[in-house]
gemmi code that builds the backbone of each chain (N, CA, C; Angstrom):
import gemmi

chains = {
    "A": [
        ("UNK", (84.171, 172.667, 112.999), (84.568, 173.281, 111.722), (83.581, 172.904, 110.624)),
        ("UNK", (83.013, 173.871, 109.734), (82.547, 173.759, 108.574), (82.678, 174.408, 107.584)),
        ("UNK", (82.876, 173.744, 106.516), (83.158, 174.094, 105.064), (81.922, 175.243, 104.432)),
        ("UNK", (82.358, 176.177, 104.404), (81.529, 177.153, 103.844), (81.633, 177.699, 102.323)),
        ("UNK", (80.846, 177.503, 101.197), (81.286, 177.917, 99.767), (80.221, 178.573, 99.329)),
        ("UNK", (80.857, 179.659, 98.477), (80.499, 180.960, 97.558), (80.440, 180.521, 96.380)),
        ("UNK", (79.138, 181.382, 96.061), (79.228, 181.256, 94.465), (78.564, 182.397, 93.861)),
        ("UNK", (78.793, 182.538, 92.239), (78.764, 183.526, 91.583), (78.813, 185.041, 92.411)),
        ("UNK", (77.582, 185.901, 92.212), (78.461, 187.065, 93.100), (78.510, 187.308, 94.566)),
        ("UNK", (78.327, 186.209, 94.973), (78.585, 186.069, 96.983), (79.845, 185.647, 96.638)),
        ("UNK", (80.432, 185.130, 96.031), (82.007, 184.270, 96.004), (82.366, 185.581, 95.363)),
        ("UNK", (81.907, 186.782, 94.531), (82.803, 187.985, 94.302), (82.511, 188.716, 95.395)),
        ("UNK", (82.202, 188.937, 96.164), (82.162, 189.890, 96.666), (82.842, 189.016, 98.030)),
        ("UNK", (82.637, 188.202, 98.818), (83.607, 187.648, 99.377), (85.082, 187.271, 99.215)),
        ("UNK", (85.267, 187.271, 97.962), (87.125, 187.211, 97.791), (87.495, 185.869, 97.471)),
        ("UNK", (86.243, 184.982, 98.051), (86.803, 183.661, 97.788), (85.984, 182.736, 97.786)),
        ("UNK", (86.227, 181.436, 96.883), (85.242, 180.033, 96.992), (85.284, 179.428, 97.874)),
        ("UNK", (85.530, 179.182, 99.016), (85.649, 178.182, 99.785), (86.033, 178.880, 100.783)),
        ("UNK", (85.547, 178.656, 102.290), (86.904, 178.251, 103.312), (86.660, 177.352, 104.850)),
        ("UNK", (87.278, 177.411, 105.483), (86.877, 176.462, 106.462), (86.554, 177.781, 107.974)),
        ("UNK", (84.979, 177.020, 108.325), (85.061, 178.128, 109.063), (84.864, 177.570, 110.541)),
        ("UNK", (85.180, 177.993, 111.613), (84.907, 177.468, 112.962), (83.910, 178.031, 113.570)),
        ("UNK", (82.414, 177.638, 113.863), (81.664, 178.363, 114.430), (80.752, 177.005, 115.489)),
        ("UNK", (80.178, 177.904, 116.189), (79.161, 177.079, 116.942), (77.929, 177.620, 117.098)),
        ("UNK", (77.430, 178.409, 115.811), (76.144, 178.739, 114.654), (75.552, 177.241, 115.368)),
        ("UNK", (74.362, 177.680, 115.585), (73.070, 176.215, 115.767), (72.283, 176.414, 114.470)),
        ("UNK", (72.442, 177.455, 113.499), (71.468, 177.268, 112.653), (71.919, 178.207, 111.510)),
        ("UNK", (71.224, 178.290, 110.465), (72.384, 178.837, 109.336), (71.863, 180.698, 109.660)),
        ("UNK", (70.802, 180.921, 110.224), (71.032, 182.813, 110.169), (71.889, 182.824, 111.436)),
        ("UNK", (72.297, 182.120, 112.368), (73.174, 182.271, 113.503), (74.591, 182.354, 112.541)),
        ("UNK", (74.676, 181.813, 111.852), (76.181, 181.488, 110.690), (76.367, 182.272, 109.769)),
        ("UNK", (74.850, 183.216, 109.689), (75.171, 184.661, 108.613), (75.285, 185.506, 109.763)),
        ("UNK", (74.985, 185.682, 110.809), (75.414, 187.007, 111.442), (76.847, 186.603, 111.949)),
        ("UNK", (77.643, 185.430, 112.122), (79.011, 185.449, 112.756), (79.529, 186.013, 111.573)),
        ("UNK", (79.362, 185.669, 110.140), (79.982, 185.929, 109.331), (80.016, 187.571, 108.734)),
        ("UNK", (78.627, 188.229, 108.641), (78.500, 189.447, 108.756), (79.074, 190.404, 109.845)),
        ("UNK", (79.564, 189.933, 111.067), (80.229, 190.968, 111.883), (81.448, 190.420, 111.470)),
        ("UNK", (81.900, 190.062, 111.142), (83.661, 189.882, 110.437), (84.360, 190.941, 110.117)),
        ("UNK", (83.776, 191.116, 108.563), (84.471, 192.210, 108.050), (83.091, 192.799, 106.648)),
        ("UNK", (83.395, 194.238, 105.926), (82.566, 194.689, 105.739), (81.812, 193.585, 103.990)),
        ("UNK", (83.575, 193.420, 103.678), (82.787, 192.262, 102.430), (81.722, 191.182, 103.086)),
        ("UNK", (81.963, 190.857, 104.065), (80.996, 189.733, 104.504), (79.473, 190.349, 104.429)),
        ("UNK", (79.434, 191.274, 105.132), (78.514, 192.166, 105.558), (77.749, 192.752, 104.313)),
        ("UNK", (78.700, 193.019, 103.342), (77.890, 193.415, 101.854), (77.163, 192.026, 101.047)),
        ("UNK", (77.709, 191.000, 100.964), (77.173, 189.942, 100.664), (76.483, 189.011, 101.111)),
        ("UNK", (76.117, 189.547, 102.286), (75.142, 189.048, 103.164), (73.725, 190.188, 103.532)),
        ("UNK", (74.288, 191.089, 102.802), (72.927, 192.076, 103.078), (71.671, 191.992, 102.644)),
        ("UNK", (71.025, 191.451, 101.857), (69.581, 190.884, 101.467), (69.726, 189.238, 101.471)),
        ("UNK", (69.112, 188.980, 102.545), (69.100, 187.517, 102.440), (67.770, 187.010, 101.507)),
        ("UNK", (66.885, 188.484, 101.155), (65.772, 187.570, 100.135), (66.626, 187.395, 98.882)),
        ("UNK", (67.867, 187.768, 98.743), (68.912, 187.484, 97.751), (69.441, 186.351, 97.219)),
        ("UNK", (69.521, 185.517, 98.328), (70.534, 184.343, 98.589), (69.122, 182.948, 98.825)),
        ("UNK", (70.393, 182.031, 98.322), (69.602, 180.862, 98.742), (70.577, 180.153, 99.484)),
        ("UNK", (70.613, 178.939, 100.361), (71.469, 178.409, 100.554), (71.307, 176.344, 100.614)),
        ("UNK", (72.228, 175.838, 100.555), (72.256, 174.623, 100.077), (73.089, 173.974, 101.931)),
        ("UNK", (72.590, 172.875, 102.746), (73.141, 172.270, 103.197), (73.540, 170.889, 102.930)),
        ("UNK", (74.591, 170.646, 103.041), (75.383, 169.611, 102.175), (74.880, 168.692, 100.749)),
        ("UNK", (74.678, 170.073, 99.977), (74.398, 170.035, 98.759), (72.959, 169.848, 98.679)),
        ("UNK", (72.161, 170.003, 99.708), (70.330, 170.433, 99.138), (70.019, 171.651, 99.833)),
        ("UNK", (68.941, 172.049, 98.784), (68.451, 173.205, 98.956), (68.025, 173.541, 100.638)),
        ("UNK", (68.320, 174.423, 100.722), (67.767, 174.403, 102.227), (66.844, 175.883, 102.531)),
        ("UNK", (66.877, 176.262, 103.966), (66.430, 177.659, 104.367), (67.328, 178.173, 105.571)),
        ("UNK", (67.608, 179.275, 105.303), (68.072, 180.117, 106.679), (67.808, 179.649, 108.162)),
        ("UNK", (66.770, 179.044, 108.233), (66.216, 179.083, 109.826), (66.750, 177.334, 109.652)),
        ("UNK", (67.224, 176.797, 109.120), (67.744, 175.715, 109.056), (68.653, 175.215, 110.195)),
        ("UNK", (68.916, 174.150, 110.848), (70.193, 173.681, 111.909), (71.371, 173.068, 111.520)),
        ("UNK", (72.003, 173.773, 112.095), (73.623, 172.914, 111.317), (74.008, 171.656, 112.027)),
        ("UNK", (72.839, 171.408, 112.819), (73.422, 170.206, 113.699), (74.097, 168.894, 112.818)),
        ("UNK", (75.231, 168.439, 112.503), (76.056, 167.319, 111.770), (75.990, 167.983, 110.003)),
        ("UNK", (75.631, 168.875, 109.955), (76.379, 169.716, 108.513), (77.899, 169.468, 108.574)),
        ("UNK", (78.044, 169.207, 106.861), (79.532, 169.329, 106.883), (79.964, 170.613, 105.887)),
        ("UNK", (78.828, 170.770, 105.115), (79.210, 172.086, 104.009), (77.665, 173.033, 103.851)),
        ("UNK", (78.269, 174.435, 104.209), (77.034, 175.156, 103.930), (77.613, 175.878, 102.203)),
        ("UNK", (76.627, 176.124, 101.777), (76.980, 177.176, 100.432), (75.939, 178.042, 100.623)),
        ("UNK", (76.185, 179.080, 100.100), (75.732, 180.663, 99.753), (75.453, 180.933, 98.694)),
        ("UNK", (74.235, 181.097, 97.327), (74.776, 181.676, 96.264), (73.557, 182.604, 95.903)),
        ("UNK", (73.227, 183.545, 94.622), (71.907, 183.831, 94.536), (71.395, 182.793, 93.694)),
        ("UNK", (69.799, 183.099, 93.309), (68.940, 181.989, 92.674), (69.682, 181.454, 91.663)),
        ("UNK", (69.362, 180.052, 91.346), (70.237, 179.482, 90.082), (69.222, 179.807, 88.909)),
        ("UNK", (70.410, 179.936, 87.896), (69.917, 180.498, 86.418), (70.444, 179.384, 85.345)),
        ("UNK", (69.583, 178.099, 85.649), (70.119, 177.229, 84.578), (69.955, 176.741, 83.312)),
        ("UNK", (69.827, 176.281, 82.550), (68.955, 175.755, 81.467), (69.074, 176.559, 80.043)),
    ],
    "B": [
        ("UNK", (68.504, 156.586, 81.283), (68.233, 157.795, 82.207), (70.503, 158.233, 82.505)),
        ("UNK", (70.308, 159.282, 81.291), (71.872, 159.749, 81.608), (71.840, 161.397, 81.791)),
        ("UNK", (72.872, 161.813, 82.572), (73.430, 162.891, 83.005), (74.497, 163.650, 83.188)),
        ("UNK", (74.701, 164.309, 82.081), (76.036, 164.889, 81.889), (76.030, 166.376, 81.870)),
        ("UNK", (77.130, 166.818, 82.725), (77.893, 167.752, 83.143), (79.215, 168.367, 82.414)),
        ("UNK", (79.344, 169.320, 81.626), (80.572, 169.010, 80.982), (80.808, 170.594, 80.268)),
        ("UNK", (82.179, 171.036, 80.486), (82.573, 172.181, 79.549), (82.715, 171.917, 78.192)),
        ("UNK", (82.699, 170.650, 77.296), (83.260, 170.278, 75.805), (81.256, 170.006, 75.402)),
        ("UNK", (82.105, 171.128, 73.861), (80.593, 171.020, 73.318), (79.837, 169.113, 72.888)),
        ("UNK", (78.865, 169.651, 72.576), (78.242, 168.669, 72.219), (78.017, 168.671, 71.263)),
        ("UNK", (77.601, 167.574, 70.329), (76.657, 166.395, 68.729), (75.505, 166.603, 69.225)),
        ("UNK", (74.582, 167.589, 69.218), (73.020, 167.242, 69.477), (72.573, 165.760, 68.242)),
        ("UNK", (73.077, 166.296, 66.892), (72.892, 165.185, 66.186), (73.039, 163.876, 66.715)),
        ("UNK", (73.904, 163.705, 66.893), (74.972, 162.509, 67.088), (74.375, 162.014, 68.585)),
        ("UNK", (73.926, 162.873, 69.571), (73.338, 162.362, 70.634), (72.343, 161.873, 70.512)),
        ("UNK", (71.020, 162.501, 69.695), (69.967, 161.889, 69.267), (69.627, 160.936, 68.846)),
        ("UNK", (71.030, 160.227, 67.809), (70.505, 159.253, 66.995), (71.267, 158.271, 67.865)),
        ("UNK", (71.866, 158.574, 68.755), (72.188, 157.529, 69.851), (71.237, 157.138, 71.173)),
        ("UNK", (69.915, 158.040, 70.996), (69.413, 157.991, 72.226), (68.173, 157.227, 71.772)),
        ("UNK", (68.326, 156.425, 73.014), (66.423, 155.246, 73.036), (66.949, 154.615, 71.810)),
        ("UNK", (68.230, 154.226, 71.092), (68.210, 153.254, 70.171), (67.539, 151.977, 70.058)),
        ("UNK", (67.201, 151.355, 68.990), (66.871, 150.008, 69.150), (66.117, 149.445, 69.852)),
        ("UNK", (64.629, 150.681, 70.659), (63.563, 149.981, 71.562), (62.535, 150.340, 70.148)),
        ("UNK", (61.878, 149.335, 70.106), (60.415, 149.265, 69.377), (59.307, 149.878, 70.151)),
        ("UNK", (59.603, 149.766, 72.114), (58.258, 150.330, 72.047), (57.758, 152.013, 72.493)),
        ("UNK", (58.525, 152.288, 71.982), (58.848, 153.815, 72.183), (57.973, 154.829, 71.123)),
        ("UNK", (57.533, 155.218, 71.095), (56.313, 156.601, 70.088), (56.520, 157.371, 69.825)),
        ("UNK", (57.899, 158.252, 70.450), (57.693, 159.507, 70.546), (59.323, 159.920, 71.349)),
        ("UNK", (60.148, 160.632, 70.798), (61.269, 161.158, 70.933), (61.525, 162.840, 71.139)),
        ("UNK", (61.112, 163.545, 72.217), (60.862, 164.736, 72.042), (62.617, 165.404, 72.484)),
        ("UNK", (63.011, 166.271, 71.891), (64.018, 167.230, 72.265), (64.479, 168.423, 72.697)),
        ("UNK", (65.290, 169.402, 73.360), (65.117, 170.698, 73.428), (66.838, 171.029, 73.713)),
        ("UNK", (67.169, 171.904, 72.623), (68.537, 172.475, 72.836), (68.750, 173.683, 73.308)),
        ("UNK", (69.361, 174.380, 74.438), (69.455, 175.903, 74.701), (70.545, 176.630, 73.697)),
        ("UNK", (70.138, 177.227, 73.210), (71.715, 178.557, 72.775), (71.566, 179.419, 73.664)),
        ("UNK", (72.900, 179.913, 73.389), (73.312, 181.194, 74.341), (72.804, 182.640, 73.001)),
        ("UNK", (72.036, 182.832, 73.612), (71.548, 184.253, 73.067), (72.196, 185.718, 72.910)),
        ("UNK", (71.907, 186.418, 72.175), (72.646, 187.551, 72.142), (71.721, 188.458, 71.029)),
        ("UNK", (70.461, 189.064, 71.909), (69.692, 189.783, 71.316), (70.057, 191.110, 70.385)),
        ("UNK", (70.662, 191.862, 71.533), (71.548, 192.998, 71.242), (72.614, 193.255, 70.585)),
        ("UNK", (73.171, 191.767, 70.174), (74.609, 192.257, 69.419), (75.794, 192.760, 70.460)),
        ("UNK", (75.586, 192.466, 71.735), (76.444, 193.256, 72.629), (77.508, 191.791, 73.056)),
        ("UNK", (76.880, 190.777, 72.794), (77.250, 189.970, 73.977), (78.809, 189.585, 73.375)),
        ("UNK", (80.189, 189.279, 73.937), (81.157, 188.634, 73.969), (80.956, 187.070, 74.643)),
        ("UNK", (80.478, 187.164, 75.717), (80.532, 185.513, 76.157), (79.894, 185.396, 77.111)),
        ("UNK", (79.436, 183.953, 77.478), (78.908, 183.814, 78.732), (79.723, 183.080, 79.683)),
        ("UNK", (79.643, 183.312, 81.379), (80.330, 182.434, 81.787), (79.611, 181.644, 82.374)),
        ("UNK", (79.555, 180.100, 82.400), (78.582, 179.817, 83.426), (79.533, 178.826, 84.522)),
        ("UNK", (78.624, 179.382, 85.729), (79.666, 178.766, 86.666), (78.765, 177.615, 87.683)),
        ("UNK", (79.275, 176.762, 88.132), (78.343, 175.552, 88.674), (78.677, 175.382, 89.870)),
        ("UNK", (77.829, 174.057, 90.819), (78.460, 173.551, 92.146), (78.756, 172.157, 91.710)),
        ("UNK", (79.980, 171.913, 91.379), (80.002, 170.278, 91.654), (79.726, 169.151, 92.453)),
        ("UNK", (78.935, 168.411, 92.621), (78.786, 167.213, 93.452), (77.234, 167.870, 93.342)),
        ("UNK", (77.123, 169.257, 93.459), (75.779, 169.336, 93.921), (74.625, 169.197, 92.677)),
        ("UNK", (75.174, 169.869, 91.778), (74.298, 169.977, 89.860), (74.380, 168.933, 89.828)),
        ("UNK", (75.070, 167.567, 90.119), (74.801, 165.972, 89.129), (73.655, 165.644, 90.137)),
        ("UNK", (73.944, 166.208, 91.519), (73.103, 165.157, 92.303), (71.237, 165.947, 91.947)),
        ("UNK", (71.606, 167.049, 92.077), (69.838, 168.419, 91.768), (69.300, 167.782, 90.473)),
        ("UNK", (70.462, 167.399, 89.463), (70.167, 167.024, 88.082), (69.258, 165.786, 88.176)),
        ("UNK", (70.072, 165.028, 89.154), (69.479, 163.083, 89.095), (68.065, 163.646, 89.728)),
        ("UNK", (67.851, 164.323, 90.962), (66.330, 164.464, 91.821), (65.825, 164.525, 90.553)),
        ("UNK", (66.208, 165.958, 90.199), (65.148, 166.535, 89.082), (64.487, 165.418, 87.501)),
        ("UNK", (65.534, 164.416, 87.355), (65.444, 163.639, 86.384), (64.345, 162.119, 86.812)),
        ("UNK", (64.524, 161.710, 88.199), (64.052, 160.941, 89.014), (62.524, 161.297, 89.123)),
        ("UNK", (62.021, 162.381, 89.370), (60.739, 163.267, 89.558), (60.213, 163.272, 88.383)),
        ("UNK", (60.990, 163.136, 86.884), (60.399, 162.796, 85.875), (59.646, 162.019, 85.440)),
        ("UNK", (61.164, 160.694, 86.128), (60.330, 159.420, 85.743), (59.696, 159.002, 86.688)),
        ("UNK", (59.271, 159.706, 87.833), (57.886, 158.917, 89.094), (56.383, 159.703, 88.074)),
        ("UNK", (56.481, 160.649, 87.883), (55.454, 161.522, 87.092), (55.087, 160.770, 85.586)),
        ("UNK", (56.044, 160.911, 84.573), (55.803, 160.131, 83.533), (56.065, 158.667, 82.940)),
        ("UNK", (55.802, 158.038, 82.135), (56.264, 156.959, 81.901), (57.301, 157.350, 80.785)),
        ("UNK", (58.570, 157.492, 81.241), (59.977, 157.304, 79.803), (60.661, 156.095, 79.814)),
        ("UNK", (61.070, 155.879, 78.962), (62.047, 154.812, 78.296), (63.088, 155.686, 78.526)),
        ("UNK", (63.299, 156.705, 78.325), (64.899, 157.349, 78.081), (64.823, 158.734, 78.448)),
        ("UNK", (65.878, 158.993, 79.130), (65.585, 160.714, 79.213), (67.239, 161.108, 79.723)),
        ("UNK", (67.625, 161.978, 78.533), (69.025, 162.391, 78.605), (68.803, 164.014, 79.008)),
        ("UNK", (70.180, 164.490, 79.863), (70.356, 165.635, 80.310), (71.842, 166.231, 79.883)),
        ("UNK", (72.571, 167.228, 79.609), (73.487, 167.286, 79.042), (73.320, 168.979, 78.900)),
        ("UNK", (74.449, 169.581, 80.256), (74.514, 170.719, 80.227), (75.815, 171.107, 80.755)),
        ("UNK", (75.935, 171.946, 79.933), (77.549, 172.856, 79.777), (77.918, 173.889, 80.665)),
        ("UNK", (79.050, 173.907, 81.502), (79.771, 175.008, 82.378), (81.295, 175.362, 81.607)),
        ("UNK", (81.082, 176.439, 82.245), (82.721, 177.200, 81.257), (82.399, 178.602, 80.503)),
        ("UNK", (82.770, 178.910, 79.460), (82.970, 179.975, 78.716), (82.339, 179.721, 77.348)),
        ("UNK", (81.207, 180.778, 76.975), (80.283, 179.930, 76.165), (80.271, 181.273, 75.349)),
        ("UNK", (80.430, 181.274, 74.164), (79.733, 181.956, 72.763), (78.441, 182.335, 72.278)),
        ("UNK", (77.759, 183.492, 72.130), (76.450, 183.672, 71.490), (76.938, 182.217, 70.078)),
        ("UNK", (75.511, 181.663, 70.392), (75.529, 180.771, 68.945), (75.781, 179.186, 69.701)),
        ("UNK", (76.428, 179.211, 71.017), (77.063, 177.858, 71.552), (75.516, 177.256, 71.938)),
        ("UNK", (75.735, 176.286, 72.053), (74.907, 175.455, 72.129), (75.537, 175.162, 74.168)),
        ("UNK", (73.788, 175.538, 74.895), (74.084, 175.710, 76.824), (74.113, 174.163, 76.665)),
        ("UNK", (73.236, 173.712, 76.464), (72.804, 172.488, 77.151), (71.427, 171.793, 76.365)),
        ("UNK", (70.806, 170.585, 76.463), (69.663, 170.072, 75.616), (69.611, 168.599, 76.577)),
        ("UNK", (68.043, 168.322, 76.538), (67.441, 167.558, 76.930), (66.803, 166.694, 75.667)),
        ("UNK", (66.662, 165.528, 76.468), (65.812, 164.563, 75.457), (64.883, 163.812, 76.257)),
        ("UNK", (63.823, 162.960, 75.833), (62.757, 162.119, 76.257), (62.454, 161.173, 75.267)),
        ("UNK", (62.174, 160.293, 75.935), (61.562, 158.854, 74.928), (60.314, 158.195, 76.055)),
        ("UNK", (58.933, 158.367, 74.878), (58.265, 157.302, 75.740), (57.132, 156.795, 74.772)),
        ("UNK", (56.294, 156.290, 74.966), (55.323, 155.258, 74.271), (54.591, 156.687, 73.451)),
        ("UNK", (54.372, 157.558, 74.301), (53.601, 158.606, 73.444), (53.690, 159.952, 73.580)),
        ("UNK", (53.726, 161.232, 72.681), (54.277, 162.009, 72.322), (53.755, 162.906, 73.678)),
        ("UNK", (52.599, 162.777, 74.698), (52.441, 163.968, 75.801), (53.289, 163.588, 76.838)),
        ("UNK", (53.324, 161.911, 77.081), (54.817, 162.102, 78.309), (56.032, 162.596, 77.561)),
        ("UNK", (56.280, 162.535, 76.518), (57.524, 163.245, 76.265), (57.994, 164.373, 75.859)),
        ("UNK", (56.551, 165.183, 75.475), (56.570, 166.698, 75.752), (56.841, 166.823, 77.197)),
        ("UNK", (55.816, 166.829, 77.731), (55.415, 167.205, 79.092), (56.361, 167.305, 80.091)),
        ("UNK", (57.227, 165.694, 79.955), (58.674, 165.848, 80.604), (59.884, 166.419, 80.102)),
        ("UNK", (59.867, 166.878, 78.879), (60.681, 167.421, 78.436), (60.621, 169.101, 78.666)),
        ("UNK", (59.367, 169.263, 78.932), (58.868, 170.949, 79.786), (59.561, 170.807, 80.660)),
        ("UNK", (58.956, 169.556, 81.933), (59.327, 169.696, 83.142), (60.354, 169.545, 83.503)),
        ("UNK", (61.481, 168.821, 82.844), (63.045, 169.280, 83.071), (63.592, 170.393, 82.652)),
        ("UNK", (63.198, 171.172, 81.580), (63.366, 172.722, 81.557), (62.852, 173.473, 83.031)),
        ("UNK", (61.707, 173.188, 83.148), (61.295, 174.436, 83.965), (61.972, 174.037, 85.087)),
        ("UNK", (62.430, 173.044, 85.740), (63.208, 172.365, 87.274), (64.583, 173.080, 87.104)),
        ("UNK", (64.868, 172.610, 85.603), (66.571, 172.785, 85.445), (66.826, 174.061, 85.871)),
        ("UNK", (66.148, 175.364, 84.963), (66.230, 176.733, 85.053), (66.170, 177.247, 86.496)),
        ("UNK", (65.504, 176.641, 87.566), (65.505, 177.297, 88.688), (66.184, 176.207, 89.886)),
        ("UNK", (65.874, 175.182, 89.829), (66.475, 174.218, 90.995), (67.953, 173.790, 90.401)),
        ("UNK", (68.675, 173.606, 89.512), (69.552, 172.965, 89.424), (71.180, 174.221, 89.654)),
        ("UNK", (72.126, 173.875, 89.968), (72.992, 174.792, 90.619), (74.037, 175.383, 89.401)),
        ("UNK", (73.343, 176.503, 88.638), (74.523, 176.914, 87.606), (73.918, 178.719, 87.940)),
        ("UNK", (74.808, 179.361, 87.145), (74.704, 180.622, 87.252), (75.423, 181.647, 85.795)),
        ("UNK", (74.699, 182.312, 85.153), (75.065, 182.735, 84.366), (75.481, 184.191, 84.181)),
        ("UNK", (77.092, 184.404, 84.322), (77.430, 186.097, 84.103), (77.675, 186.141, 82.416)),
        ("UNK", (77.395, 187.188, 82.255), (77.409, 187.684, 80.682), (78.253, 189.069, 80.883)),
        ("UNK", (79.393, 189.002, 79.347), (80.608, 189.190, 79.482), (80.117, 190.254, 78.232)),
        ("UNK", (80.348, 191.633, 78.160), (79.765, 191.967, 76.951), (81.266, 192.657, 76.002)),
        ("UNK", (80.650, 193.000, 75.067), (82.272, 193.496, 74.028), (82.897, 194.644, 74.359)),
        ("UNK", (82.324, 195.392, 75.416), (83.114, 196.143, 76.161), (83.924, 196.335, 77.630)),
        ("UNK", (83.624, 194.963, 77.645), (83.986, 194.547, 79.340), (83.214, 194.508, 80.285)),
        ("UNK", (82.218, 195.132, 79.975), (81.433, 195.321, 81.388), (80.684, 193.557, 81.848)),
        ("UNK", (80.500, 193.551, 83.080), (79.989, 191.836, 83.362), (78.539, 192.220, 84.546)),
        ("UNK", (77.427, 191.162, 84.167), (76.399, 190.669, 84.607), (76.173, 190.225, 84.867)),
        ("UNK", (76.080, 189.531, 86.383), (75.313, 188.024, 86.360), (73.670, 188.454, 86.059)),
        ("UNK", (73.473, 187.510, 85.353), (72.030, 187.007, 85.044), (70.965, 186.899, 85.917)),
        ("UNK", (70.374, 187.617, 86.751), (69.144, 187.419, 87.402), (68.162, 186.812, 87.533)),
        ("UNK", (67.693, 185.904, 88.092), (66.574, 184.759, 88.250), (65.286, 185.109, 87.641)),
        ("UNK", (64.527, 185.033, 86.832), (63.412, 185.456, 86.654), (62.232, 184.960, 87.738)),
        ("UNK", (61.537, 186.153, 87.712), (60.142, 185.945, 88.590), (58.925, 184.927, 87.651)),
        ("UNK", (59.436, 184.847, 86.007), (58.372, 183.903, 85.542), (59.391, 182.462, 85.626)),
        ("UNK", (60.052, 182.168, 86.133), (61.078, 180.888, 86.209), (60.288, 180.330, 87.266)),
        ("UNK", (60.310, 181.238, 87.990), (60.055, 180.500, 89.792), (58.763, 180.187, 89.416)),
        ("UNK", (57.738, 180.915, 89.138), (55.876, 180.723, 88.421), (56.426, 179.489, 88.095)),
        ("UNK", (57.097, 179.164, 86.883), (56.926, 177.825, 86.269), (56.622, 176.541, 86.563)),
        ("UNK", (57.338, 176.551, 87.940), (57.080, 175.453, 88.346), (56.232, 175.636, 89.048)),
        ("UNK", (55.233, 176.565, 89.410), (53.926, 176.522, 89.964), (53.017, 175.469, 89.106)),
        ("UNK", (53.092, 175.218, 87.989), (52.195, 174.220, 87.290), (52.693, 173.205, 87.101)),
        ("UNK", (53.415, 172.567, 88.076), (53.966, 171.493, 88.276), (53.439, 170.788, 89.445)),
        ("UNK", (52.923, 171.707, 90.690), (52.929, 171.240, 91.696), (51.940, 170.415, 91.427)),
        ("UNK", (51.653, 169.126, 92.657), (50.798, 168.100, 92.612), (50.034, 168.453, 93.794)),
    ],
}
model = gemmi.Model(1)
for chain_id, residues in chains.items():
    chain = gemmi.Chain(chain_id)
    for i, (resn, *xyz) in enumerate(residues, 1):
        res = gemmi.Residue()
        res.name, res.seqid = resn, gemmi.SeqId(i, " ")
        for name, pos in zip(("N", "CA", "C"), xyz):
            atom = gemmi.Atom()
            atom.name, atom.element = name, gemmi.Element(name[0])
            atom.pos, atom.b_iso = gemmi.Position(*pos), 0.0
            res.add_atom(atom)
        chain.add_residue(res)
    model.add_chain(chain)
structure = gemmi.Structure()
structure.add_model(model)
structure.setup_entities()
């Protein structure tokens, strides 16, 4: 099981911040396509991955990344801070 | 070296004259406050939304990378999530060091880190309802091209 979280418009268009997901993804684009054949919100917010960045347990990471002992992936687009 | 996270506005005043108090060997106190903008007259509000655990920890790297690069005495961070007003005051940085180019310089380089590495996101709420998130700029990401070592 791993904790998967959304933010800004991947968390709208997914429905939700958080959830717990069960996969046996070896790597995080193995963990966007379980999640993209789901259902079609998944599939819309996962459709440009030059879109998205993603964070494994809270650092920046990359797609081709391994989830081997991950406990939280996040999803969001580029941060706009400052 | 402090870092704050927080929806309740801030004393830029009142932070300043609290910051790097009482060191003699300090030169140079540089500052930078964000407002929330509203070119157009359109804007109602901003929302900004964050990752917790993850912005204090992106904040400390990014603040840490400061001080391996420059020499500071002091360097405060202090940025706002929640529901923000054209006119609100986002967030503001400070620096203290012996002389006025490390404390420009790092006071750039936590802008330009903050704006793209640190985990916030800004939708803009306008007076007719309609909502935006804010899009990353392509000169954000450049920025820190003149950083690299």
């Amino acid at each position: 099981m791993i904790d998967v979280m959304y933010f800004a418009w991947v968390r709208e268009r997914i429905g939700e911040p958080r959830e717990r997901v069960e996969t046996s993804a070896a790597t995080v684009a193995e963990l966007v396509d379980e999640l993209r054949a789901r259902e079609p919100r998944y599939a819309a917010a996962f459709e440009d991955l030059s879109a998205l960045r993603v964070a494994l347990d809270q650092e920046l990471s990359d797609f081709d990344a391994s989830l081997e002992g991950v406990r939280e992936v996040a999803f969001f687009p580029p941060m706009t801070g400052g | 070296m402090k870092v704050r996270v927080q929806t309740e506005a801030f004393d830029q005043g009142a932070e300043l004259s609290g910051f790097a108090q009482g060191r003699s060997d300090l030169g140079a106190v540089v500052s930078f406050t964000g407002i929330v903008r509203d070119e157009a007259g359109t804007l109602d509000r901003m929302e900004i939304e964050h990752y917790p655990g993850m912005t204090e920890k992106a904040i400390g790297a990014i603040v840490e990378e400061a001080t391996r690069r420059w020499s500071l005495a002091d360097c405060l961070v202090i940025h706002r999530h929640g529901p923000l007003r054209p006119g609100d005051q986002i967030m503001m940085v400070a620096t203290a060091s012996a002389h006025r180019v490390a404390a420009f310089e790092a006071a750039e380089f936590l802008m330009d880190y903050l704006k793209s590495r640190a985990p916030f996101w800004k939708k803009e709420i306008t007076k007719d309802g309609s909502t935006d998130w804010v899009d990353a700029k392509v000169n954000d990401e450049d920025a820190l091209k003149r950083w690299e070592e």
